[in-house]
N, CA, C and O atoms as a GROMACS GRO file, in nm:
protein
  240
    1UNK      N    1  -0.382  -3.782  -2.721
    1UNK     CA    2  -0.390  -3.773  -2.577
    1UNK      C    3  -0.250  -3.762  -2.519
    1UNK      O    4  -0.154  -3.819  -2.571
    2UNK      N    5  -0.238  -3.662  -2.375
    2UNK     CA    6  -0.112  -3.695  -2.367
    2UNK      C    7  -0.062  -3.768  -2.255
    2UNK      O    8  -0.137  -3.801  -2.163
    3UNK      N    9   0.114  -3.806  -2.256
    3UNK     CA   10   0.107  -3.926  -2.163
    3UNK      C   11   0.116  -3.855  -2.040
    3UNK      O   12   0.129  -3.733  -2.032
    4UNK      N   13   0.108  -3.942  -1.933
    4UNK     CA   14   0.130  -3.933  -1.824
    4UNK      C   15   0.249  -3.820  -1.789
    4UNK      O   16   0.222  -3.721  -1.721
    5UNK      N   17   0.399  -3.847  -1.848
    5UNK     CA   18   0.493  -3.756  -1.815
    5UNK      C   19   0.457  -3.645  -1.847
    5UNK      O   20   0.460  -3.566  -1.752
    6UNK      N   21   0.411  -3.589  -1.974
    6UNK     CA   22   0.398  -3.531  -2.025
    6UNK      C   23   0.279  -3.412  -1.972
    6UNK      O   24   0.260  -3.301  -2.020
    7UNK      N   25   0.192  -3.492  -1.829
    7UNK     CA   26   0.133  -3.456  -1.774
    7UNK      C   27   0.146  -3.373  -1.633
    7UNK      O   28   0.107  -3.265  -1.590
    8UNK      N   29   0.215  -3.474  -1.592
    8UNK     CA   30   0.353  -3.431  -1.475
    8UNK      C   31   0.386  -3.334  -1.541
    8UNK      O   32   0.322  -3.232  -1.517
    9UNK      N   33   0.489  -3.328  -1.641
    9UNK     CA   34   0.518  -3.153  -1.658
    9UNK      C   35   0.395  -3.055  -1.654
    9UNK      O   36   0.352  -2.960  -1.589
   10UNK      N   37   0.384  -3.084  -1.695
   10UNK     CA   38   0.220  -2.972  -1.711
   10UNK      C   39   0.176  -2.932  -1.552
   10UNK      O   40   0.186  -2.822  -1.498
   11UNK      N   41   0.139  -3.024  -1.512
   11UNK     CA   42   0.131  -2.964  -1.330
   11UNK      C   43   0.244  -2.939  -1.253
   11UNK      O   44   0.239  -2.907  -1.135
   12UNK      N   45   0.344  -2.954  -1.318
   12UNK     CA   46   0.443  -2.849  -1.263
   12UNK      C   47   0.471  -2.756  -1.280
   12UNK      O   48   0.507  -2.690  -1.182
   13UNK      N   49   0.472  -2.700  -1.405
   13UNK     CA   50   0.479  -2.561  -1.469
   13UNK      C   51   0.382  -2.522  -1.419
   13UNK      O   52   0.410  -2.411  -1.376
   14UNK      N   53   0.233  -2.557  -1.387
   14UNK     CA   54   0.119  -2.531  -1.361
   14UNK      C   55   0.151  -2.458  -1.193
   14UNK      O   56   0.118  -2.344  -1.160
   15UNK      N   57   0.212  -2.541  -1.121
   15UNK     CA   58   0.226  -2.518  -0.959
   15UNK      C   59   0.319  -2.448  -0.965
   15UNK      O   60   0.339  -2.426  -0.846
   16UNK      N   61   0.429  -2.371  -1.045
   16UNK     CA   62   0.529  -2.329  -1.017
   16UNK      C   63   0.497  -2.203  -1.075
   16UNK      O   64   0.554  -2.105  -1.029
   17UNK      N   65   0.393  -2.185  -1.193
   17UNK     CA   66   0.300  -2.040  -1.177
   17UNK      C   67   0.276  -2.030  -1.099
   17UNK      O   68   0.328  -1.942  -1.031
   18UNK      N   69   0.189  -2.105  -1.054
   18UNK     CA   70   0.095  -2.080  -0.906
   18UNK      C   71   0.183  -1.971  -0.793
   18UNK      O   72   0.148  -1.872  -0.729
   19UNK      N   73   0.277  -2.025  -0.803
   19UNK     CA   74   0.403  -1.993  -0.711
   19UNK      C   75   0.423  -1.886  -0.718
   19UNK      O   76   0.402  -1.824  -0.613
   20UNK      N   77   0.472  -1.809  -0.834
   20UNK     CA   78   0.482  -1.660  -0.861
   20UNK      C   79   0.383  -1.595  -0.876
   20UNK      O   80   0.409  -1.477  -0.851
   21UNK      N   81   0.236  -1.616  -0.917
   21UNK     CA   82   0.150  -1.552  -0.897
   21UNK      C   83   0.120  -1.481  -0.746
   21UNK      O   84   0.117  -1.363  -0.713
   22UNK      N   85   0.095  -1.623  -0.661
   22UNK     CA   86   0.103  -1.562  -0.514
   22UNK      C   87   0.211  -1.490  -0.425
   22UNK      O   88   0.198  -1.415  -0.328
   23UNK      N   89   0.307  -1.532  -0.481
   23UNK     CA   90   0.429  -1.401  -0.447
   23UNK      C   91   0.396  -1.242  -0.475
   23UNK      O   92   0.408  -1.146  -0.399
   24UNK      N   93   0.342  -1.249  -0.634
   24UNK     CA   94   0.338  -1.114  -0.662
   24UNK      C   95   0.222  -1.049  -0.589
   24UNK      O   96   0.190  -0.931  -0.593
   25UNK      N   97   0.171  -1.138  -0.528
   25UNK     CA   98  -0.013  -1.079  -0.482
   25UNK      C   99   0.019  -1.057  -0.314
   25UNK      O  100  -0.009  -0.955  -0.251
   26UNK      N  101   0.074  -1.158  -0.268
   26UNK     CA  102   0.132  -1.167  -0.162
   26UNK      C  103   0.243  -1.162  -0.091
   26UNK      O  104   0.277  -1.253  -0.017
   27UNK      N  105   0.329  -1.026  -0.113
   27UNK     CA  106   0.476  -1.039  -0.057
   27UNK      C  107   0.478  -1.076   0.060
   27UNK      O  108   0.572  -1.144   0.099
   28UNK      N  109   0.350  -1.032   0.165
   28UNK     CA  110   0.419  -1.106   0.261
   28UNK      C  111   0.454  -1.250   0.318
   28UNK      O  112   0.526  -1.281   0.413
   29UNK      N  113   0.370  -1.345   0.213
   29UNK     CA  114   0.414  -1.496   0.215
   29UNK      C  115   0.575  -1.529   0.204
   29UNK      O  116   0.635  -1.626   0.250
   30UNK      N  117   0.631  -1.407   0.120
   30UNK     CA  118   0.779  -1.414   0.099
   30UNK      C  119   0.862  -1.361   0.201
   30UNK      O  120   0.985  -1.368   0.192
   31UNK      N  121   0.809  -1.313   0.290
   31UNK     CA  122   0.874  -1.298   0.400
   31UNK      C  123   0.898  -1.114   0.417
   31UNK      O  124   0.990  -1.052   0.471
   32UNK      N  125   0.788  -1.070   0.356
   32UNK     CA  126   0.705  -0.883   0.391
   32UNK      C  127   0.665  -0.887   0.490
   32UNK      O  128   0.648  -0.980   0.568
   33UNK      N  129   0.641  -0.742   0.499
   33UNK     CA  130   0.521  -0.695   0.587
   33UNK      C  131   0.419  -0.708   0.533
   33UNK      O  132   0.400  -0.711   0.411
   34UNK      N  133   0.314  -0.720   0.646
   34UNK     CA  134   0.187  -0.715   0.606
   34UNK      C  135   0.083  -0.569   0.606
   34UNK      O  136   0.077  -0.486   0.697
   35UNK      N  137   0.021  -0.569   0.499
   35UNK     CA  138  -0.033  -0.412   0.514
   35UNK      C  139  -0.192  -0.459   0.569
   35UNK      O  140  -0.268  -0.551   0.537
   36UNK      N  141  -0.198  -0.356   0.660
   36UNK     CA  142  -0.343  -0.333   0.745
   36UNK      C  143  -0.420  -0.242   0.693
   36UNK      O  144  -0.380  -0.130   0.664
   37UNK      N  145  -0.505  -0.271   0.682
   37UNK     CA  146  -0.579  -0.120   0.673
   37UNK      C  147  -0.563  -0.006   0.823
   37UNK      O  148  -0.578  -0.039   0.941
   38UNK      N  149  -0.537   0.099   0.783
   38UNK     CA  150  -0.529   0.226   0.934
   38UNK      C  151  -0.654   0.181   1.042
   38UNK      O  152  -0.746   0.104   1.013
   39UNK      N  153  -0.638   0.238   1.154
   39UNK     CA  154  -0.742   0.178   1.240
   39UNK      C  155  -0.815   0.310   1.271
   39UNK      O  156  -0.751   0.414   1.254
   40UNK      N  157  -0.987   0.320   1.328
   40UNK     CA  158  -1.033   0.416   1.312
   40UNK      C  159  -0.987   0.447   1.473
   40UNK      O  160  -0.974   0.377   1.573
   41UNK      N  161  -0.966   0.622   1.434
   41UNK     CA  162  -0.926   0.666   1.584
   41UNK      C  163  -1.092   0.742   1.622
   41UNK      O  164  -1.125   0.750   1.740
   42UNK      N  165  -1.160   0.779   1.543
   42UNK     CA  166  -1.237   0.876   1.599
   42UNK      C  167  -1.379   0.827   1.511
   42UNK      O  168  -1.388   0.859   1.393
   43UNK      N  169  -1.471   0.759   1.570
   43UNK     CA  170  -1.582   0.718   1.474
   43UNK      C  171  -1.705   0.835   1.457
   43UNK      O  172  -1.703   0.928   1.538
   44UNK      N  173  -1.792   0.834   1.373
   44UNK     CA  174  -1.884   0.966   1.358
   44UNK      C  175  -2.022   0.880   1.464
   44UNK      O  176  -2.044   0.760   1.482
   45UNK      N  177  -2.100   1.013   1.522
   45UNK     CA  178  -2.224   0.975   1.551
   45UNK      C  179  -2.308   0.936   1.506
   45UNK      O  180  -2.394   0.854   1.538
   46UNK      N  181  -2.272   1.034   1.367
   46UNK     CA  182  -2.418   1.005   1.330
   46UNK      C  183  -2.407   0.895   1.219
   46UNK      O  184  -2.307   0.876   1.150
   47UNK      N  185  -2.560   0.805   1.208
   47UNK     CA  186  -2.575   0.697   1.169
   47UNK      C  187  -2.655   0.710   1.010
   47UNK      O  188  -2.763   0.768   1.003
   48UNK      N  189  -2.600   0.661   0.905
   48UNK     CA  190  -2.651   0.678   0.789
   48UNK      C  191  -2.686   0.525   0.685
   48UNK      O  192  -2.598   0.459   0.630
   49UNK      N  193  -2.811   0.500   0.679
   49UNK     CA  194  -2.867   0.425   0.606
   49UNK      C  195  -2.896   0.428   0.498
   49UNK      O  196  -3.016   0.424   0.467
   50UNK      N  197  -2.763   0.438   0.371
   50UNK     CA  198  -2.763   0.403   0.238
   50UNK      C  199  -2.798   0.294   0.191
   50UNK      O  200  -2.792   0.285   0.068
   51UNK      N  201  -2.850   0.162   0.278
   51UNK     CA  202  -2.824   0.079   0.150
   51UNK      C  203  -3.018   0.097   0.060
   51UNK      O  204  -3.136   0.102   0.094
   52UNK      N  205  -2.934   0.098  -0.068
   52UNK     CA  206  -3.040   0.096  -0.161
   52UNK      C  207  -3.141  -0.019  -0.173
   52UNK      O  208  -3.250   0.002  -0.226
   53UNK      N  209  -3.108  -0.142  -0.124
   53UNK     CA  210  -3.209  -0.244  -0.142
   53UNK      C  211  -3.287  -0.312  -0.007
   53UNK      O  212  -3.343  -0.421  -0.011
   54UNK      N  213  -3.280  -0.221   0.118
   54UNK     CA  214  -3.339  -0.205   0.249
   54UNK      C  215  -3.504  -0.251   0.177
   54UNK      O  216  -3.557  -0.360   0.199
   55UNK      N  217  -3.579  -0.116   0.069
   55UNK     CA  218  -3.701  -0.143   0.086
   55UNK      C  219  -3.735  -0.184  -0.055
   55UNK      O  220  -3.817  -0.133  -0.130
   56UNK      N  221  -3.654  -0.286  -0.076
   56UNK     CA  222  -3.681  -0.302  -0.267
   56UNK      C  223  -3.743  -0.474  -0.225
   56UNK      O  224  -3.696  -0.559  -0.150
   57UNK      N  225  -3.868  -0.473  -0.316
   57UNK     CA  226  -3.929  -0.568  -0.304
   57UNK      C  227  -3.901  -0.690  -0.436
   57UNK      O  228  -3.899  -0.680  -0.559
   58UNK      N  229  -3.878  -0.821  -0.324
   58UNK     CA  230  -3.848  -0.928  -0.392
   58UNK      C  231  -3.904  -1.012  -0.444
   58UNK      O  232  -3.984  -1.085  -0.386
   59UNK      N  233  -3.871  -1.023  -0.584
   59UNK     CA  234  -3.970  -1.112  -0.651
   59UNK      C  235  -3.945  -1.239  -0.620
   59UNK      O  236  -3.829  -1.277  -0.606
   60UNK      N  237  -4.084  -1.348  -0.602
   60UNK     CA  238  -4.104  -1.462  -0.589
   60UNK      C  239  -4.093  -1.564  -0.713
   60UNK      O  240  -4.114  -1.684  -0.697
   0.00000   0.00000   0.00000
């Protein structure tokens, strides 16, 4: 089993991944820009009802 210190390290190395993981995922936590998705300038009329499971019947 291990001791206590030995544990402490471990959740530090542990949180200090943590650390660079979300940097690399999130530059802008590091002090980026943030990317948006584009905004719609011009929407379509017409209206289209793909979803496939509208008339799919659910089993009980």
């Amino acid at each position: 089993m291990a001791t206590v210190e030995e544990l402490k390290l471990r959740v530090r190395e542990l949180e200090n991944e943590l650390i660079k993981c979300k940097q690399k995922r999130c530059p802008e936590d590091a002090g980026g820009s943030q990317n948006y998705r584009q905004r719609i300038v011009k929407m379509s009329a017409e209206v289209v009802d793909s979803n496939p499971y509208r008339y799919a019947k659910v089993a009980a």
